[in-house]
C-alpha positions as CSV (number, residue, x, y, z in Angstrom):
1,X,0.0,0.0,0.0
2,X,1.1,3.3,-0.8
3,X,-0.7,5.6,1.7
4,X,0.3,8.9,-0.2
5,X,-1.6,7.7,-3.4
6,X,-3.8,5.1,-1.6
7,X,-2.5,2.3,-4.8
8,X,-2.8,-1.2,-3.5
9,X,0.2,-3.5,-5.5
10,X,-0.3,-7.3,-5.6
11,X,3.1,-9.2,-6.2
12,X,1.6,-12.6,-7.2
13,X,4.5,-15.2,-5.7
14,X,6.5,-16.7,-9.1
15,X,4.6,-20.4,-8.2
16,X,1.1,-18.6,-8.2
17,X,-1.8,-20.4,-9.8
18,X,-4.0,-18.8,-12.6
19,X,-7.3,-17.6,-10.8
20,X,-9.1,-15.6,-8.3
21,X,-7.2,-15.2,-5.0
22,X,-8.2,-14.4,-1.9
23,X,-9.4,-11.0,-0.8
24,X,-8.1,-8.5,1.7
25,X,-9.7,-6.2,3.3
26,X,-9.2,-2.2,3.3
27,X,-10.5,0.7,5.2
28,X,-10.5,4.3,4.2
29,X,-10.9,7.2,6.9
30,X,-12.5,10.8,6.2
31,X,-11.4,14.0,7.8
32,X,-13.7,13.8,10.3
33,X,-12.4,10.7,11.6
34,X,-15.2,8.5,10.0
35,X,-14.6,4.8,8.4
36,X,-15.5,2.6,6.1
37,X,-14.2,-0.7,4.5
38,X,-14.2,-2.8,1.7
39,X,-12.3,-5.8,0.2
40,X,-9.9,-6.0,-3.0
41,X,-9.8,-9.7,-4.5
42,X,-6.8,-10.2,-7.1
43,X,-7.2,-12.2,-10.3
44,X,-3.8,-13.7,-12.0
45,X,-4.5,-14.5,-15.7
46,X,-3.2,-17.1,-17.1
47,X,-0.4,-16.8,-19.6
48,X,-1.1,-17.0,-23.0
49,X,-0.1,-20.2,-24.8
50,X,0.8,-20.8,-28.3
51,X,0.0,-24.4,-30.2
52,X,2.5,-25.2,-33.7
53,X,0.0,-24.5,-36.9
54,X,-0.3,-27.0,-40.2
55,X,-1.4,-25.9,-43.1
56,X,-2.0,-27.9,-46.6
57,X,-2.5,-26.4,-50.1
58,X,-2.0,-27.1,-53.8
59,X,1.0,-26.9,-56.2
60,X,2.6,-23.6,-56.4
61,X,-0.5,-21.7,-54.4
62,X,-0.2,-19.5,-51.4
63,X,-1.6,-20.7,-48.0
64,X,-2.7,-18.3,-45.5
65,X,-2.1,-19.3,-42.3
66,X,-4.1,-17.6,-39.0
67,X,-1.6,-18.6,-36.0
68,X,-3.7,-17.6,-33.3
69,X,-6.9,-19.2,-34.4
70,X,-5.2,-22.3,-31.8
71,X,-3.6,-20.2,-29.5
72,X,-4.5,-19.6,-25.9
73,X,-5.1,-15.7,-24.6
74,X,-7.1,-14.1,-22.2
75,X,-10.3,-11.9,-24.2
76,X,-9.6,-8.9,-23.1
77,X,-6.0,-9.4,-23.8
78,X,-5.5,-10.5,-27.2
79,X,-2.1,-11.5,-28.7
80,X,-0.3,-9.1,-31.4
81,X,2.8,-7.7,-32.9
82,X,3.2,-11.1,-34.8
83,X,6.3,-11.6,-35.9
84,X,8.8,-14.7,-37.4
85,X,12.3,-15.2,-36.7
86,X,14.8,-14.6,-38.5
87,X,17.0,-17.6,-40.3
88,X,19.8,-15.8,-41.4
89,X,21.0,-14.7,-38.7
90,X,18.9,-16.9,-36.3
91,X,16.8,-15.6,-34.3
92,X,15.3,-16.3,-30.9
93,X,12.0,-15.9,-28.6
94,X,11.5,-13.2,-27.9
95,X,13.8,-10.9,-30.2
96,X,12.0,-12.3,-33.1
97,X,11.5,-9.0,-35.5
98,X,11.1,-10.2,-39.1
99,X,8.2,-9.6,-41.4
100,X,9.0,-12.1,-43.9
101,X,11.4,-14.5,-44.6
102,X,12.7,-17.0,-47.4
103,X,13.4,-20.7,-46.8
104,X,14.3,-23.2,-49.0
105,X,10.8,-23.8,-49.4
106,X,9.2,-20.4,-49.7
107,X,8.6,-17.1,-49.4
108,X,6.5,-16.4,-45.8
109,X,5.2,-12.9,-45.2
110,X,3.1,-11.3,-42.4
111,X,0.2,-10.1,-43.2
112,X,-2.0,-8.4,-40.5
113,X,-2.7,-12.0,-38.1
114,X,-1.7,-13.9,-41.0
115,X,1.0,-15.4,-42.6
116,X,0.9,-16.0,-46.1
117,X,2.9,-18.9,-47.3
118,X,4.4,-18.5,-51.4
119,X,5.9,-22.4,-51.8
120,X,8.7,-22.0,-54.8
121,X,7.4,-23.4,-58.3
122,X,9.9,-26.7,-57.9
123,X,8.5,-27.3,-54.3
124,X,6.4,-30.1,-53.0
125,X,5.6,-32.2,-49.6
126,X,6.2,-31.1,-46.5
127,X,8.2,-27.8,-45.7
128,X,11.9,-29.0,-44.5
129,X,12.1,-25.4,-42.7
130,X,9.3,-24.8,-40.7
131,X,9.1,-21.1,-39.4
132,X,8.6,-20.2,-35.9
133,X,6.3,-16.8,-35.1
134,X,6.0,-14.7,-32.2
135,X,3.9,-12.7,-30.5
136,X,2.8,-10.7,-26.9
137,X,-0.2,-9.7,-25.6
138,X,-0.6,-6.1,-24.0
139,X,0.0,-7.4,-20.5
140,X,4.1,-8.0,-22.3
141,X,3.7,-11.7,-21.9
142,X,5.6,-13.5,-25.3
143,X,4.7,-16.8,-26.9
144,X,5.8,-18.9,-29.8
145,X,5.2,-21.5,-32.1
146,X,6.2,-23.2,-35.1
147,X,4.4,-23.2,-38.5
148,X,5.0,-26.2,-41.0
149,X,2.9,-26.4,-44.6
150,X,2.8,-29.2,-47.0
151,X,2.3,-28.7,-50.3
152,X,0.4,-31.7,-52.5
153,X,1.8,-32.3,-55.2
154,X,1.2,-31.5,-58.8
155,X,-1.0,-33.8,-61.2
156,X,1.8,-36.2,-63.2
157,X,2.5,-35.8,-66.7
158,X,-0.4,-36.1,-69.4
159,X,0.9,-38.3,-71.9
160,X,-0.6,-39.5,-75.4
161,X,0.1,-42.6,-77.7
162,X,3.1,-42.5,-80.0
163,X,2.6,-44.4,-83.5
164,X,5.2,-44.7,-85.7
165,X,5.0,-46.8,-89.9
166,X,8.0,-47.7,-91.3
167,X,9.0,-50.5,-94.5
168,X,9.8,-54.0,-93.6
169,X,13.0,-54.2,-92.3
170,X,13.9,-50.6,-91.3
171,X,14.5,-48.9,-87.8
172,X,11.5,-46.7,-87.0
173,X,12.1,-43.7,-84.7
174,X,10.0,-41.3,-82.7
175,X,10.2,-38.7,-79.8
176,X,7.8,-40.5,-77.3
177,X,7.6,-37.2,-75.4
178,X,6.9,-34.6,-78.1
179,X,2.9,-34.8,-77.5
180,X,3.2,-34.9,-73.7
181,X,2.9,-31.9,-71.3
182,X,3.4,-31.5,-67.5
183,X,0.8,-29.6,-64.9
184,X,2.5,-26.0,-65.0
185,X,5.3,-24.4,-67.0
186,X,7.7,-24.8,-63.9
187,X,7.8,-28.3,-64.3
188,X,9.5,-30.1,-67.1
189,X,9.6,-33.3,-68.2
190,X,12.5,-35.7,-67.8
191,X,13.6,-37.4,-70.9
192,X,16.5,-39.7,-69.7
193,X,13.9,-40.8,-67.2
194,X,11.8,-43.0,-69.6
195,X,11.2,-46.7,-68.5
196,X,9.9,-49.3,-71.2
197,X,7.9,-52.3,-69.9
198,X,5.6,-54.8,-71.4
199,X,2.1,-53.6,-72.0
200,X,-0.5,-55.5,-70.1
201,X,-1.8,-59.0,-71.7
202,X,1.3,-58.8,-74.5
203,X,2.5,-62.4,-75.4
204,X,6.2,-63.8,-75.6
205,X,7.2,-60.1,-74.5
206,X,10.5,-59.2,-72.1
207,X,12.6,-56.6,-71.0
208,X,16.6,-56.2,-70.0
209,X,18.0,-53.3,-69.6
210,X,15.0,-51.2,-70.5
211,X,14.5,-52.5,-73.9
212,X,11.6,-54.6,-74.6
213,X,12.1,-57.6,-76.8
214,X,8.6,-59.2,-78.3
215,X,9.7,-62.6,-80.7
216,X,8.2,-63.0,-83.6
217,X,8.0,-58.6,-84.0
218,X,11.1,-57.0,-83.6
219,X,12.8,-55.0,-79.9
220,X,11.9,-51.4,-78.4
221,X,14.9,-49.2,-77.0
222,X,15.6,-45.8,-75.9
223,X,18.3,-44.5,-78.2
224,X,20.9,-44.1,-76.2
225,X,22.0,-41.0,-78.3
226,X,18.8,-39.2,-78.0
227,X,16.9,-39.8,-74.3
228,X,13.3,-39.8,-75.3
229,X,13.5,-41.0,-78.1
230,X,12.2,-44.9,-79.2
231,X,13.9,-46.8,-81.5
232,X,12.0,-50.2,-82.9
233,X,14.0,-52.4,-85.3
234,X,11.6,-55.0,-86.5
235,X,12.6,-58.7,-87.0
236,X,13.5,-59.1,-90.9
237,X,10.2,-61.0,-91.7
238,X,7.7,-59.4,-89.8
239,X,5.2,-56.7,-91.4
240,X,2.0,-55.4,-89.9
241,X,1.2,-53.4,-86.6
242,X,3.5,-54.6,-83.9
243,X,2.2,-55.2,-79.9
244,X,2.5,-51.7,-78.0
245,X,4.8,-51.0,-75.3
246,X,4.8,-49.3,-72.6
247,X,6.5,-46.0,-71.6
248,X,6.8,-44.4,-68.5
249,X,8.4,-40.6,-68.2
250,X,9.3,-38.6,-64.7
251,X,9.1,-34.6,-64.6
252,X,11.0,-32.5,-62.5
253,X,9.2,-32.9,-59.7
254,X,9.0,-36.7,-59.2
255,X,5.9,-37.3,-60.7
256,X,5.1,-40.2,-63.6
257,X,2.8,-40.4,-66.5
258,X,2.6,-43.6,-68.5
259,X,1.2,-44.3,-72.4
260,X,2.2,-46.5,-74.8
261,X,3.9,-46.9,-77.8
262,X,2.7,-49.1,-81.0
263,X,5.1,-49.4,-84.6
264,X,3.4,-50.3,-87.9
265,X,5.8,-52.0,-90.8
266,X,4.3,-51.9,-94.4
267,X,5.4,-54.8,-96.7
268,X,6.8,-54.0,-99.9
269,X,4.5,-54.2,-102.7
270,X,3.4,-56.7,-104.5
271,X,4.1,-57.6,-107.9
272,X,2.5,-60.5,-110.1
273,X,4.8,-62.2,-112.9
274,X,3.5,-61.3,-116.0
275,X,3.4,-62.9,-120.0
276,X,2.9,-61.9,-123.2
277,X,3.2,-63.4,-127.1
278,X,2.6,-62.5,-130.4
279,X,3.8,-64.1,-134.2
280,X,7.3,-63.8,-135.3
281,X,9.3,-60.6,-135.2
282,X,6.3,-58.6,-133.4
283,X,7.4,-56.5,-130.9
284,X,5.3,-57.1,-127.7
285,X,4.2,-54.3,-124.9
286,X,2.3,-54.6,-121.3
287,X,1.5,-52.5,-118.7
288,X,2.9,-54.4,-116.3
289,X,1.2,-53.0,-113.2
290,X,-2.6,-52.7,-114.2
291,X,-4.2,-55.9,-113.9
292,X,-6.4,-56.6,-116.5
293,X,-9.3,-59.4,-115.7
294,X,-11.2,-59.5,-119.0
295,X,-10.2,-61.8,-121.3
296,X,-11.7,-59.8,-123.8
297,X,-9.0,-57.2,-123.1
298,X,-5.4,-58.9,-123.3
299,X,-5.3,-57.7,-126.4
300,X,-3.4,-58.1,-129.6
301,X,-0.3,-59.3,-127.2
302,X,-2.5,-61.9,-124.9
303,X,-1.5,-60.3,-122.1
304,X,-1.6,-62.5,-118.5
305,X,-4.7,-61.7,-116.8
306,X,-4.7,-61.2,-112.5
307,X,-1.2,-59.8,-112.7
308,X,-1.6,-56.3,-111.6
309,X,0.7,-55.1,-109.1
310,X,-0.5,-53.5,-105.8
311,X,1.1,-51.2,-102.7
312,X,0.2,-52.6,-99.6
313,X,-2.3,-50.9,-97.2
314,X,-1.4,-47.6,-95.7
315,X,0.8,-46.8,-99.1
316,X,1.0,-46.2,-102.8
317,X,3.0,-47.0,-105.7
318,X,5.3,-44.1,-106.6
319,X,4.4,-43.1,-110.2
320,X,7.2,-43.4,-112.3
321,X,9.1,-45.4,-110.4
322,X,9.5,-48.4,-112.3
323,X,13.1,-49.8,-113.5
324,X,14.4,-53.1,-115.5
325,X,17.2,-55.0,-113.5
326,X,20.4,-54.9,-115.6
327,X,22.6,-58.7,-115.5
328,X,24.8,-57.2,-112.9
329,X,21.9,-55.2,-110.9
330,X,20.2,-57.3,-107.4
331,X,16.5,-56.8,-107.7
332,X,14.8,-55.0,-105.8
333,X,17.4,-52.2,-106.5
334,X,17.1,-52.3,-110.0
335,X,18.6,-49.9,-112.3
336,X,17.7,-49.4,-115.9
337,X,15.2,-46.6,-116.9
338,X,14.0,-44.4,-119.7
339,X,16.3,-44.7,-122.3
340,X,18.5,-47.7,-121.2
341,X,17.6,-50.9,-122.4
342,X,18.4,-54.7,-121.0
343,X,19.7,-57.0,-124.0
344,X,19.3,-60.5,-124.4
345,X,21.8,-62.6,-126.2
346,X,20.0,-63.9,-129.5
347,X,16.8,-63.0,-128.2
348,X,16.2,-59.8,-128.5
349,X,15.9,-56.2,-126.3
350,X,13.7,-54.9,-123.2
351,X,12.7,-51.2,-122.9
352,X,10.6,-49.4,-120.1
353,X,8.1,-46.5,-120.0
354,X,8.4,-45.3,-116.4
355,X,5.1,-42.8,-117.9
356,X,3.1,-45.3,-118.5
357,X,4.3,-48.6,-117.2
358,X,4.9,-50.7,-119.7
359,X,7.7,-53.1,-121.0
360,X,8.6,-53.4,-124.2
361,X,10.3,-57.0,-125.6
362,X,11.9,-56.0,-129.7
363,X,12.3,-59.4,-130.2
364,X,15.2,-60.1,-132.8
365,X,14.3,-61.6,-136.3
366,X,15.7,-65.0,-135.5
367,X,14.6,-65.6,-132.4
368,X,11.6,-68.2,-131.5
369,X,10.1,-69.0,-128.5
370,X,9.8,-68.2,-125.3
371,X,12.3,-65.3,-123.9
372,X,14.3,-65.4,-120.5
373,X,12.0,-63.2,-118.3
374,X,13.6,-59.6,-117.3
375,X,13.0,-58.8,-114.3
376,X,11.4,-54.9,-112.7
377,X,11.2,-53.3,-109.7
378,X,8.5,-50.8,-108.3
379,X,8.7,-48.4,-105.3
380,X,6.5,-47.4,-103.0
381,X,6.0,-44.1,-100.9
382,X,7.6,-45.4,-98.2
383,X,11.3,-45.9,-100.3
């Protein structure tokens, strides 16, 4: 008691309780010597407590955070002056000062009772630096706590089929990943992470060393000169659309997307034998590709009927693009065109019209008989 201002002071003892305690009582005296008395009963408040705050949000989106929606406080005496402390230097409760600061996470920022949490574009999962806040109430009392996010992560990689069509016997090519896209422009796929694997319900199909090898159709591979990229060499014999395979590509932020791959080898084309005769010393002509089925048409040659020449599906027959095969040529890489000719000892001479597709025999006057066969090539769009 100070008597000069009449101000009562209660020094609660450092192991006092929270709570009402118990009253005292005071009398006050008049001038004229008269009395009266009352009672003062002390309250102690109890300190305010701080609990650690979680927050979860999407890829690349801020989270707001309210720390002292789960803190403790008296109503009257509500906690402010929020602040974080510092990483660099480190800070301490309660000398914390900072109004934002960047982890390897994030950028964090105080906003009002807030804290607004900016996750980095290549972030995802939970924070590895949470950030502790502080703040006091108006009675000077401190507290603390820790915040910790997680960000989900992103949607994977949407992926679409790769096709590829290719002639018998040749190495087919494609970027698997050209087509494919990741959830936001920060992210980027990874093209030395593609896996090959065995499509689901594929027969006589196996993999080693991530290349897939199917018998009977040819093996899949990642060139190892190009990541990304598929290279399928089909078995010499096989033609047709091949099993697909699977792929399977990472982005940059550890998340797969899977599709397949399927390869398509045309045959070459087709081509029918074909005959033609006439009396002595009459030089015979055919289109050799267009079939003719009419016996009424072979004309003044007899030409064979049902020997028309076809591409196979999915191609055509370059126009043009027939050649004689010289004596020294290996067919199918024949040689002889428009004004070259193919001679046959005491039989006579073959000529081609690459416009028009016919073969010419000049037969030579003393020759009878039937004439060794020359043989032609044709090409189709696919070489």
């Amino acid at each position: 008691l100070d008597p000069a201002t009449g101000i009562v002071t209660y020094a609660a003892d450092a192991s006092a309780t929270a709570g009402v305690k118990s009253a005292i009582t005071y009398k006050i005296t008049d001038d004229l010597g008269r009395s009266v008395t009352n009672t003062l009963t002390p309250t102690i408040y109890p300190k305010p407590t701080a609990t650690n705050d979680t927050s979860s949000g999407a890829y690349d989106t801020d989270q707001t955070i309210s720390p002292f929606s789960n803190d403790g406080n008296v109503p009257s005496h509500q906690l402010g002056s929020l602040k974080l402390c510092g990483n660099d230097p480190a800070q301490t409760p309660n000398s914390c000062d900072q109004s934002s600061i960047t982890t390897a996470d994030g950028l964090y920022t105080v906003v009002g009772n807030t804290v607004v949490f900016n996750p980095d574009s290549d972030f995802s999962g939970v924070v590895t630096e949470p950030v502790r806040y502080q703040a006091i109430d108006d009675m000077n009392q401190y507290v603390n706590a820790l915040i910790t996010p997680t960000v989900l992560a992103p949607a994977g990689p949407t992926t679409d089929p790769e096709t590829t069509t290719g002639p018998k016997g040749q190495t087919q090519s494609i970027d698997l990943l050209a087509g494919d896209t990741t959830a936001a422009d920060a992210i980027t796929l990874v093209p030395g992470s593609v896996v090959l694997s065995c499509t689901v319900g594929v027969a006589n199909c196996s993999v080693a060393n991530n290349k897939v090898t199917i018998t009977g159709v040819g093996t899949y591979e990642i060139d190892p000169k190009n990541p990304g990229h598929m290279l399928f060499t089909p078995e010499p014999n096989f033609t047709g659309t091949g099993p697909s395979v699977t792929y399977t590509v990472t982005d940059s932020m550890g998340s797969t997307g899977s599709n397949t791959y399927t390869p398509k080898v045309i045959p070459p084309p087709t081509l029918v034998a074909d005959t033609t005769s006439a009396g002595w010393n009459v030089t015979q002509s055919m289109n050799v590709v267009t079939s003719i089925t009419d016996p009424a048409l072979r004309g003044e040659f007899n030409a064979s009927l049902n020997t028309g020449d076809l591409a196979a599906t999915g191609t055509t027959l370059v126009a043009g693009s027939i050649r004689l095969c010289a004596p020294t040529d290996t067919a199918p890489n024949c040689t002889v065109t428009s004004g070259g000719e193919v001679v046959v000892a005491n039989q006579g001479t073959y000529t081609v019209d690459p416009t028009t597709n016919t073969i010419t025999f000049d037969p030579l006057p003393s020759f009878t008989g039937t004439a060794t066969a020359v043989r032609y090539s044709i090409t189709d769009d696919l070489g």
